[in-house]
LODOTI-764404 format. One record per residue: residue in three letters; chain; x, y, z of N, C-alpha, C, O in turn. Coordinates in pm, whole numbers, always signed. Example, Ala and Ser with C-alpha at 12.3 -4.5 7.8 and 13.67 -1.06 7.14 Angstrom:
2
rest;kette;n.u;n.v;n.w;ca.u;ca.v;ca.w;c.u;c.v;c.w;o.u;o.v;o.w
ALA;A;+1319;-569;+780;+1230;-450;+780;+1320;-330;+780;+1424;-332;+846
SER;A;+1285;-225;+708;+1367;-106;+714;+1290;+3;+787;+1341;+114;+804
***
This chain:
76
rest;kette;n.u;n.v;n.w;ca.u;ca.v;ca.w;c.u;c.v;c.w;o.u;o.v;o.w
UNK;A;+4372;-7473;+9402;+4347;-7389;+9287;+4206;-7418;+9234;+4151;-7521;+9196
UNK;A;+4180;-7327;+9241;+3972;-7313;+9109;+3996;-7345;+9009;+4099;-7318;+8948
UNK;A;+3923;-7395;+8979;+3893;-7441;+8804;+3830;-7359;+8770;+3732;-7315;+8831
UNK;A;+3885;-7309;+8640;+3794;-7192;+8573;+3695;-7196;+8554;+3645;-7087;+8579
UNK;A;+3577;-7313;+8498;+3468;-7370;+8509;+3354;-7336;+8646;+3232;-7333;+8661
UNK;A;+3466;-7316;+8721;+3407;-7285;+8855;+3382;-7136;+8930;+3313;-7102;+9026
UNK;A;+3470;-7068;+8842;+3441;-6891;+8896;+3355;-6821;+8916;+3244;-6857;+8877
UNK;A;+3365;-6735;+8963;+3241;-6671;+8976;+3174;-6610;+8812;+3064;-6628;+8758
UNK;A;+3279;-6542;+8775;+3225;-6498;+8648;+3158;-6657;+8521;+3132;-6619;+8406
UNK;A;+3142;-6769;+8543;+3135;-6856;+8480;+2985;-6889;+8491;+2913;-6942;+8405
UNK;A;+2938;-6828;+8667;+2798;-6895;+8769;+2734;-6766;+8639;+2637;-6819;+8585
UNK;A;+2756;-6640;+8587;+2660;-6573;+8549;+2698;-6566;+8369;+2665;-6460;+8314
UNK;A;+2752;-6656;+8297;+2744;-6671;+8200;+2605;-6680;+8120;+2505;-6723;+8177
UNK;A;+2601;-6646;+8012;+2436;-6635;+7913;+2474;-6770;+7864;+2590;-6811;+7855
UNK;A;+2361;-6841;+7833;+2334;-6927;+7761;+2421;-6946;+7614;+2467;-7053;+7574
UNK;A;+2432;-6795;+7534;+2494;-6835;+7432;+2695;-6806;+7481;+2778;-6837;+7396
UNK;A;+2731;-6763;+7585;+2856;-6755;+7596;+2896;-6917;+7651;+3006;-6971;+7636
UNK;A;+2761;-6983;+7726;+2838;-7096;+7774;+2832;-7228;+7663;+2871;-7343;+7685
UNK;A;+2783;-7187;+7564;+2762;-7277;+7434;+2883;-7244;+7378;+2954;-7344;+7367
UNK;A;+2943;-7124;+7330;+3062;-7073;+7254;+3164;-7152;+7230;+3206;-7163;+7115
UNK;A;+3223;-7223;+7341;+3306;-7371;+7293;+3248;-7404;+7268;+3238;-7370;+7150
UNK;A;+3145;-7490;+7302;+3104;-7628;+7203;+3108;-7572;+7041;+3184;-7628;+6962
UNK;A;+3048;-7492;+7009;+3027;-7468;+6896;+3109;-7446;+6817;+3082;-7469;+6699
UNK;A;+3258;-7387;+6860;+3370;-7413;+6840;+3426;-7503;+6789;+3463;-7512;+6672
UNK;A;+3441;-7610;+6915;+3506;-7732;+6895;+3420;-7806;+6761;+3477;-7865;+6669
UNK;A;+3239;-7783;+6777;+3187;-7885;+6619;+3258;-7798;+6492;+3339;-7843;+6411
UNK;A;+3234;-7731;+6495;+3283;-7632;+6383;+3459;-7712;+6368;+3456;-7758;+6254
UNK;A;+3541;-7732;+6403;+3632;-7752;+6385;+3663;-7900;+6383;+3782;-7930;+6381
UNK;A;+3549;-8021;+6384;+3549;-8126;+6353;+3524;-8160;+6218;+3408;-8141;+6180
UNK;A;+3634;-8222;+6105;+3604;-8286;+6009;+3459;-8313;+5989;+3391;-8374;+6072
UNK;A;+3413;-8266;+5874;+3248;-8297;+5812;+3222;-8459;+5832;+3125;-8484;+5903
UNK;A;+3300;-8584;+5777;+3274;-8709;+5865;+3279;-8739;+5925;+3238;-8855;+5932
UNK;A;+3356;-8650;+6091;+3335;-8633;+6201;+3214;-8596;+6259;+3157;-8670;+6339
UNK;A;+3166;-8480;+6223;+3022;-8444;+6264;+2932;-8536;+6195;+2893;-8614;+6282
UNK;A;+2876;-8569;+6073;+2823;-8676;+6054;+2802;-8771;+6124;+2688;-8784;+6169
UNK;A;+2908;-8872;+6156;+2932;-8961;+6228;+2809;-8957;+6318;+2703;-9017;+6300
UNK;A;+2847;-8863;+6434;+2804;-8807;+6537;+2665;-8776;+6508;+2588;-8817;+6595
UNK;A;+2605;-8709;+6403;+2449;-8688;+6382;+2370;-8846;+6353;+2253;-8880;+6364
UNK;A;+2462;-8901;+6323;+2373;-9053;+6288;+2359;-9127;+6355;+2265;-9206;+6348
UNK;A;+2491;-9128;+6486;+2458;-9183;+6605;+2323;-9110;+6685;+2246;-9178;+6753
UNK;A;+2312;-9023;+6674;+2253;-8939;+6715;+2134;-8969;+6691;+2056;-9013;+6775
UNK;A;+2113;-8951;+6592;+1943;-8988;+6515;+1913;-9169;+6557;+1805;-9216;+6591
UNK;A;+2062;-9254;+6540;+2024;-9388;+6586;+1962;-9427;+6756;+1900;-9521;+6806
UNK;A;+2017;-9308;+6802;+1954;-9358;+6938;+1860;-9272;+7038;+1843;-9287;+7159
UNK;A;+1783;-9141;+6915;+1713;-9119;+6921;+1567;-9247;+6915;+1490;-9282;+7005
UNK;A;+1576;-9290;+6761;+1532;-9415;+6710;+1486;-9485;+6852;+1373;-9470;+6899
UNK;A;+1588;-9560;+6912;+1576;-9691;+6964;+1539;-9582;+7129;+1501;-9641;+7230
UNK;A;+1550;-9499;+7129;+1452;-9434;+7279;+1322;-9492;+7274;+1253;-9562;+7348
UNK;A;+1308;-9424;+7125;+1121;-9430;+7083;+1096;-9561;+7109;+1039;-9600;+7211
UNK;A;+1146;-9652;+6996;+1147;-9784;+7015;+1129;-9869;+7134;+1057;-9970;+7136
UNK;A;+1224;-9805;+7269;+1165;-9888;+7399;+1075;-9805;+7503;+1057;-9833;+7622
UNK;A;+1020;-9693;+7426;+921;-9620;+7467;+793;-9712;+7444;+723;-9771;+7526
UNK;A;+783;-9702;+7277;+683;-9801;+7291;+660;-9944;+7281;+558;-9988;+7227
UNK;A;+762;-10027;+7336;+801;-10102;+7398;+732;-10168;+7522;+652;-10259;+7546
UNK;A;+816;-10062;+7596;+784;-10027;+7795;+595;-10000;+7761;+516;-10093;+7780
UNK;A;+566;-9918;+7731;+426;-9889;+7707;+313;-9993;+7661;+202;-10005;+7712
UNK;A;+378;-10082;+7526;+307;-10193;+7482;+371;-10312;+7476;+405;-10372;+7374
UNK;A;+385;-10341;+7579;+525;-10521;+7524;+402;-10611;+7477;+452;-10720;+7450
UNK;A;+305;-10614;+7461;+156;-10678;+7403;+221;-10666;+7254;+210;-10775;+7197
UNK;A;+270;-10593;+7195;+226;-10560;+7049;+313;-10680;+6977;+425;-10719;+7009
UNK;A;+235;-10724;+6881;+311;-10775;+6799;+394;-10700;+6725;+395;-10577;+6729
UNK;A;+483;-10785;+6637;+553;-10671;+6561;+493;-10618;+6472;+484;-10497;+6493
UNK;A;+446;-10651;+6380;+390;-10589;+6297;+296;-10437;+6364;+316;-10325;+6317
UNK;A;+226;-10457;+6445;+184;-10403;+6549;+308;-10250;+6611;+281;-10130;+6621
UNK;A;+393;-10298;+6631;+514;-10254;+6666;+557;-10131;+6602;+547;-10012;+6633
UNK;A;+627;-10218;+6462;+675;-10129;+6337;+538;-10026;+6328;+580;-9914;+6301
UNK;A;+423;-10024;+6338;+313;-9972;+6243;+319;-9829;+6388;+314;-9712;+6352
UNK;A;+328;-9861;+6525;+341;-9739;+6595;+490;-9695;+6636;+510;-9595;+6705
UNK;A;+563;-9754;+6602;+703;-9677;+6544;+689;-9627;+6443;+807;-9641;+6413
UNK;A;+652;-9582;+6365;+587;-9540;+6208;+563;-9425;+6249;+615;-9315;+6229
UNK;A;+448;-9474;+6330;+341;-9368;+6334;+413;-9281;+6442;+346;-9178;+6444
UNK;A;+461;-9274;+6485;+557;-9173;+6641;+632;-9116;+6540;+615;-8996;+6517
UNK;A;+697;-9170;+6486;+870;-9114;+6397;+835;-9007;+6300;+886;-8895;+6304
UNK;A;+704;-9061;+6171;+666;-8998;+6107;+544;-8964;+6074;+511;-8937;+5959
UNK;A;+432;-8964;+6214;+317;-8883;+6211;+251;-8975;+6128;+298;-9069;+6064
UNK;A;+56;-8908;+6146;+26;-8992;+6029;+19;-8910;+5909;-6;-8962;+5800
***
């Protein structure tokens, strides 16, 4: 048996029909549910940057550090 996921009519879905669940399912998550989820979200956005410039400068001191995490996150 096919998985519906797999049909043919699924290969020519638009962009916004194959979003339609998801958007669904957030919509129907408790507001401290979605929260939750945006802060994780933003937290490990954070710590990407963080071993971005990291990997890029392991030289930096911290101070050094914090001052171009600063400057990436919130521009000058």
């Amino acid at each position: 048996m096919t998985s519906p996921l797999c049909s043919e009519r699924n290969h020519s879905m638009t962009p916004e029909e194959a979003s339609a669940p998801q958007v669904e399912m957030w919509r129907r998550l408790p507001l401290e549910e979605r929260l939750r989820i945006v802060f994780a979200m933003i937290g490990d956005g954070f710590a990407l940057v963080a071993a971005s410039i990291r990997a890029a400068h392991p030289e930096y001191t911290p101070e050094e550090f914090r001052a171009a995490l600063r400057k990436r996150i919130y521009g000058e």
